[in-house]
Every structure is written in C-alpha cells, then in structure tokens.
C-alpha positions in Angstrom: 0.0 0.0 0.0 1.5 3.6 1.1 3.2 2.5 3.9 6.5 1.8 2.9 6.8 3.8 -0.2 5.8 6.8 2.2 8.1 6.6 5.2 10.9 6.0 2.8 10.6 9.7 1.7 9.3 10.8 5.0 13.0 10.1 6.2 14.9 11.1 3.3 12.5 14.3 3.8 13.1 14.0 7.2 16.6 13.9 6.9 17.0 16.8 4.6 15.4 19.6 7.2 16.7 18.0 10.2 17.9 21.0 13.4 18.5 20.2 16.7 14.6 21.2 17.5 12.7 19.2 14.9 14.4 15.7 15.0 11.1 14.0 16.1 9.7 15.8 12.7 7.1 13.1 11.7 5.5 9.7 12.2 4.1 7.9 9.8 1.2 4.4 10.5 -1.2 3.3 8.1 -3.6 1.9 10.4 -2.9 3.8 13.3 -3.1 0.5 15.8 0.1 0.3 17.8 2.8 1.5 19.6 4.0 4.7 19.9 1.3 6.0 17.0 -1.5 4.7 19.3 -0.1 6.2 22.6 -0.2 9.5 21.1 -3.9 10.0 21.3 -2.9 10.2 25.6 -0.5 13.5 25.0 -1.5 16.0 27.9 0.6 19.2 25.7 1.5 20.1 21.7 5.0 19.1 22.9 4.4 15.6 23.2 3.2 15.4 19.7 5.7 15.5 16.4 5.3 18.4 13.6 3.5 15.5 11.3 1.2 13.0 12.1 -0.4 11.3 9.3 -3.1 8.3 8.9 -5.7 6.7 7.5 -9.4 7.1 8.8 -11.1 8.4 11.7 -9.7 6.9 14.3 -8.5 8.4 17.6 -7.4 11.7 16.6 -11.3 12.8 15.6 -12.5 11.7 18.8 -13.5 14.5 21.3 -10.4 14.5 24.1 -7.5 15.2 21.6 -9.9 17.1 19.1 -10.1 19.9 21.9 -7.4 19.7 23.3 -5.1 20.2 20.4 -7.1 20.0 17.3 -9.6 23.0 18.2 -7.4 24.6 19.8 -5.4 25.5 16.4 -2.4 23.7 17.1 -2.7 22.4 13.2 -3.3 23.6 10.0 -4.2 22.5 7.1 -1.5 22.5 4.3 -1.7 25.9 1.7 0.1 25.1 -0.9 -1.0 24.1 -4.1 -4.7 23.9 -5.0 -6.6 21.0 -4.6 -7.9 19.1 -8.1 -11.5 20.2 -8.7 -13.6 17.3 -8.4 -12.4 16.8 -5.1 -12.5 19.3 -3.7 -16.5 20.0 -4.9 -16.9 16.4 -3.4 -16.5 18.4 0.2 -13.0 15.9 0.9 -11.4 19.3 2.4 -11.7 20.3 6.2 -14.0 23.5 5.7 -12.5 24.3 9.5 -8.8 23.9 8.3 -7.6 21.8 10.7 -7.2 18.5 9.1 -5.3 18.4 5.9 -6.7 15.7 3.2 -3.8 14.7 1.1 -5.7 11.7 -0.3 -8.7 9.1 -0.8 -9.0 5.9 -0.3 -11.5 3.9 -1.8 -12.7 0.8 0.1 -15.0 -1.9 -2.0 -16.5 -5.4 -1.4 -15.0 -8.6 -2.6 -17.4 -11.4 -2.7 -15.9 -14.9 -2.6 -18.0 -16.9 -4.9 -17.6 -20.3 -3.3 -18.7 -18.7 0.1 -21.6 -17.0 -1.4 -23.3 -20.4 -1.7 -26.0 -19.1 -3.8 -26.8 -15.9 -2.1 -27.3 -13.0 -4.1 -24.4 -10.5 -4.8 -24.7 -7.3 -2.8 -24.9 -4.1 -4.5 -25.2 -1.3 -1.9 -23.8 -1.4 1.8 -27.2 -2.0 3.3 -27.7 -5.4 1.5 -24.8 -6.5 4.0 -27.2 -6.2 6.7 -29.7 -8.6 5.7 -29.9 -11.4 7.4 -28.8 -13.9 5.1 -25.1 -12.4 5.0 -25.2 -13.0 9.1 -21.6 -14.1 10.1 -20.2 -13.4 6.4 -18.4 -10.7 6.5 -14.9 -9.6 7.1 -14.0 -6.0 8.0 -10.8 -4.2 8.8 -10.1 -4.3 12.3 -9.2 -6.2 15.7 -11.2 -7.4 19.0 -13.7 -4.8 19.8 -13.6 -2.3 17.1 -14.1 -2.4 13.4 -13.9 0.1 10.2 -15.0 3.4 11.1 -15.9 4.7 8.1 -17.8 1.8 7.3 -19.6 2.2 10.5 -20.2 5.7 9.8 -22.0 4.9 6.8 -24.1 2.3 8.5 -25.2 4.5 11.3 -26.2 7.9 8.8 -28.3 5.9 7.1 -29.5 3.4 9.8 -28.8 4.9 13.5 -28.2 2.4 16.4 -29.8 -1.0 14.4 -27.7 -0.6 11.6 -24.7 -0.8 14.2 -26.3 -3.8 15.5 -27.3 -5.6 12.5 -23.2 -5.1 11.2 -21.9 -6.4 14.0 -24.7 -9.7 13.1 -22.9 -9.8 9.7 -19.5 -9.3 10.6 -17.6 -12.5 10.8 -14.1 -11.9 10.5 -11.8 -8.5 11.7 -8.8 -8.4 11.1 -5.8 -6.8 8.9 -7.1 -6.7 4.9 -3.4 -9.1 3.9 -5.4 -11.5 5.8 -8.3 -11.5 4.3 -6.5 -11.0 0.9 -4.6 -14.3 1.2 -8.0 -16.0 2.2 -10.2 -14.7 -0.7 -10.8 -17.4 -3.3 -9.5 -20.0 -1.4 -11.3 -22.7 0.5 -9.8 -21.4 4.0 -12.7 -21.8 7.1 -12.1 -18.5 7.8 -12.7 -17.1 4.6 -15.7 -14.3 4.6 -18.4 -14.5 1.6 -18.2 -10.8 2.0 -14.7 -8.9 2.4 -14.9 -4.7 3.3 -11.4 -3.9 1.9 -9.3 -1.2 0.2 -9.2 -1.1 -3.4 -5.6 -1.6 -3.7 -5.9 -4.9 -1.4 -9.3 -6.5 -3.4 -6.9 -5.8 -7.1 -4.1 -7.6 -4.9 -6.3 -11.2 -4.5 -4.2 -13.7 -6.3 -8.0 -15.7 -7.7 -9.4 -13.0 -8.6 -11.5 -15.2 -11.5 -13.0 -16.5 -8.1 -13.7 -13.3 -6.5 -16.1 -10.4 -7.9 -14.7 -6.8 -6.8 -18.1 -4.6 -6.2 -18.0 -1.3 -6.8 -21.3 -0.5 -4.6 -23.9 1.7 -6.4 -23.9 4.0 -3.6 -20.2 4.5 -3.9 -17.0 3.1 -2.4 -16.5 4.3 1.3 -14.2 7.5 1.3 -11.4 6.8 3.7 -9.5 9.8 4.4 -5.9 9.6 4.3 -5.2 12.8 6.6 -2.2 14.7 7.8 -2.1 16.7 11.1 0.5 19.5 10.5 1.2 22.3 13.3 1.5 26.0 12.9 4.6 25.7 14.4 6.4 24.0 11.9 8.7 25.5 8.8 5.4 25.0 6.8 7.0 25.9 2.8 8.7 22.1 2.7 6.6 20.5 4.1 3.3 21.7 2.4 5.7 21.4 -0.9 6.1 17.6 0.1 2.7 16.7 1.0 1.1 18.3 -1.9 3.7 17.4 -4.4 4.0 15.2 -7.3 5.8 12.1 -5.1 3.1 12.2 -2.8 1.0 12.1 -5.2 2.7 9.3 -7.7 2.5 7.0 -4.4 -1.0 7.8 -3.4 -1.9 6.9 -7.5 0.4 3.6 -7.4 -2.2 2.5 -4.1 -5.2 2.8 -6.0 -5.9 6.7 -3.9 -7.4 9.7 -5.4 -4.7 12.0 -4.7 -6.1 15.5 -4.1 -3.2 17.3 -4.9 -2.7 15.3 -8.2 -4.5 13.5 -11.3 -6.9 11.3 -10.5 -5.2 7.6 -11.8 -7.0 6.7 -14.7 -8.4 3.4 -13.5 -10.6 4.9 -10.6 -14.4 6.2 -11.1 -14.9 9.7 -10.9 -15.2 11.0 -7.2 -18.8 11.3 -7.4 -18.8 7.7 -7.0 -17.2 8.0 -3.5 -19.7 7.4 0.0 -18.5 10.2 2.0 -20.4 10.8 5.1 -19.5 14.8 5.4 -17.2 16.8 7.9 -20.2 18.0 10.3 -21.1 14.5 10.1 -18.0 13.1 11.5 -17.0 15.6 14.1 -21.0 15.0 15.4 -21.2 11.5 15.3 -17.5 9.7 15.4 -16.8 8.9 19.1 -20.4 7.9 19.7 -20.2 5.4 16.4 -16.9 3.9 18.4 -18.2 3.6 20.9 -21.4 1.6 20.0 -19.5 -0.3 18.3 -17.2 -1.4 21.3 -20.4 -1.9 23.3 -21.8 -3.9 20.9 -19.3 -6.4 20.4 -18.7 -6.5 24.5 -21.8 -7.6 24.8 -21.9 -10.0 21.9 -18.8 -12.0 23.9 -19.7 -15.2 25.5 -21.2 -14.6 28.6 -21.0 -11.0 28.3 -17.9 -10.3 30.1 -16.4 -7.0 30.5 -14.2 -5.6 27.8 -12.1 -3.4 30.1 -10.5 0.0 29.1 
C-alpha cells in the first residue's frame, strides 16, 4: 500500500530539514493501531506530539479528548500550498475548519468470494450486507472490539443504532485486509463470503477469477488519508512535500485519489465515492466507536467485560 513507499521519503525528507529542534519531525502508520502511533492520542501538551502525524481514517485523533485539546485549539493547519484538483475538492474531501489536511482518498470496495456466497445473491449497496442472510459473512478491517470506522459511519447515517447492531450480526471476521487477501478465493474456514477492503488490497487477491470486486452503487466508502500538520512547523517544505507530485505518484500507485494530483485513470470519478461529510464526523465519530465497542462487549460469551 502507502506504507513503505511513504516513510521511505518521510526520512529522506526527514533527513534533509533535520535541526537540533525538529528531529522527532514526523511519524508515519497506516492503520494507526500500535505502539508509539497509538499512545499519542494520551499527550496531555502540543509538545508531546511530532510536527507530522499522518493516517488513514477516523480513528483516535477525531474523537472529542485530543480534538479539543489540540485539534480545536489550532495547534494544526491545514496545508496551503498548491490547490486542490477540482472534483475533489467539490466532493466536500477538504476540512472546511482547516484543521485536518486531506492529502488523499482511499476507496474501500466489497470482494465477494463466490464459493462462500453459496447461492446468495451479490450485494450491491452497503445496506444489503445487513440482511440477514449475510449473518456471520463478512470480514472488515479491524481487531477485537472495534471495526472500520468509516464503514460504521455509513451504517449508522443511514440506519442509527440497528444498523450498528445488525453489522456487528454480519461481521464475521476483523482483522488486517493481507489477511483477508490471502484468504479470498480460497477454501480457508475462515474465509468471509463478503470482504470490506481497500481497493488496492481487493486488485491484490491472487484468484481474482474467483472473487467479484463490487463497486457498490452507492459509492466506495471514502477513507480519508489525513495529515495533522502544526502552525509551528517550517510550513514551505513541508506543504511542498505533502502536496507534491511524489506524494502524489505513491497515493496513485495504491489505487488513492490524490487531491493534490490527477486522478489515476483506473478509478471512477469521485462522485462515486460514499463520503459521510465533515459536520457528520465531528457530530457522530466517538459515539459510532463507541457503540461499536459496546456492541461487540456484549456480543462476547457470557458477556464479560471488555475493560478499558
């Protein structure tokens, strides 16, 4: 995907505008699930935080605590430099508070494995996946306890509470999308009838003449790939970097719409994207999380506690 194409020129970028004040200059995790990434969602001042964060989704840093305490509070903004492509940026991808800097799009799709399927009926929007019949046949990004924001976003806008109850019926399988990649179109147990994946992940399925790729009529779920950028830093470079043509060749080569680039010239236009809308997401993020966690406490055996 991004990952390693990206922190190879974070450090050689990195490495160029290194002083003895900005050697922690940026941190770079695709997922945003571990380690030192994860741990900085606790920072108690701007000091604890590098110049750069960057990551896909809207995981920890939209929820309220670090939203107020650093993203409100204008410790970061959004990146000046070069204009935005058009249809992006009328498809309301940009931060119309300026705070969170949208360098790209990522597209996520359905995969349906045609052996698991078992005669059911191809979905074609993301509400079929609720319907009963997909029950326990579907895989999603995630781990124990949380799944897919975006996805759950989606869910939610267009069905409240019982459409966060009735994905966490269908969802059979979380886990990292390499997993379910190497499980698609193969007779593995494990493998879901339904995979929630990136684009670049569901073109990377080995059997793919065993495997349909849906597009879903409603669009593919935006997923925001998002730096967080302070005031503070030495802004010309690094808006230069993150807006520039590498960024953009490596957001293209993972099947992103870059917004400070052409749009690669295999990917529907952006009107074809499910994008739930900033007011949206800033309303409605930690509450989604957080039914979501409930929900799949209490769907453990025996209901026991799921802790902190």
């Amino acid at each position: 995907m991004i990952k390693a194409p990206l922190e190879a020129e974070l450090r050689d970028f990195a490495s160029g505008m290194k002083t003895p004040d900005n050697s922690g200059l940026a941190y770079m995790n695709a997922y945003s699930h571990h380690g030192y990434f994860e741990d900085m969602k606790f920072a108690e001042n701007a000091d604890q935080l590098p110049e750069i964060m960057a990551f896909l989704g809207f995981g920890s840093f939209f929820r309220k605590p670090f939203r107020e305490l650093f993203v409100d509070a204008g410790v970061f903004e959004t990146v000046p430099s070069a204009r935005p492509g058009r249809s992006l940026e009328n498809a309301g991808f940009l931060d119309p508070m300026g705070r969170y800097s949208v360098i790209a799009v990522n597209p996520m799709v359905m995969v349906a494995d045609h052996a698991k399927l078992k005669g059911r009926p191809l979905p074609s929007r993301w509400s079929d996946i609720l319907e009963p019949e997909y029950e326990r046949s579907v895989g999603v990004v995630g781990r124990e306890g949380s799944f897919n924001e975006t996805l759950s976003l989606a869910l939610y806008k267009e069905s409240g509470m019982q459409g966060i109850e009735r994905l966490r019926r269908a969802v059979g399988f979380a886990g990292h999308p390499a997993q379910m990649v190497k499980m698609a179109g193969t007779n593995h147990p494990d493998a879901p009838a339904i995979n929630v994946i990136d684009y670049f992940f569901a073109k990377m399925v080995r059997h793919q003449e065993r495997i349909t790729i849906i597009w879903p009529e409603d669009g593919a779920l935006a997923v925001p790939f998002v730096a967080l950028v302070k005031r503070s830093v030495h802004r010309e470079p690094v808006c230069d970097f993150l807006t520039g043509r590498t960024m953009a060749r490596i957001c293209s080569d993972a099947y992103f719409y870059p917004v400070y680039g052409d749009l690669p010239a295999d990917l529907p236009s952006p009107d074809r994207l499910k994008w739930p809308g900033w007011e949206y997401v800033r309303d409605n993020v930690e509450r989604i999380a957080d039914h979501v966690r409930e929900s799949a406490c209490a769907a453990r055996e025996g209901g026991t506690d799921c802790g902190s």
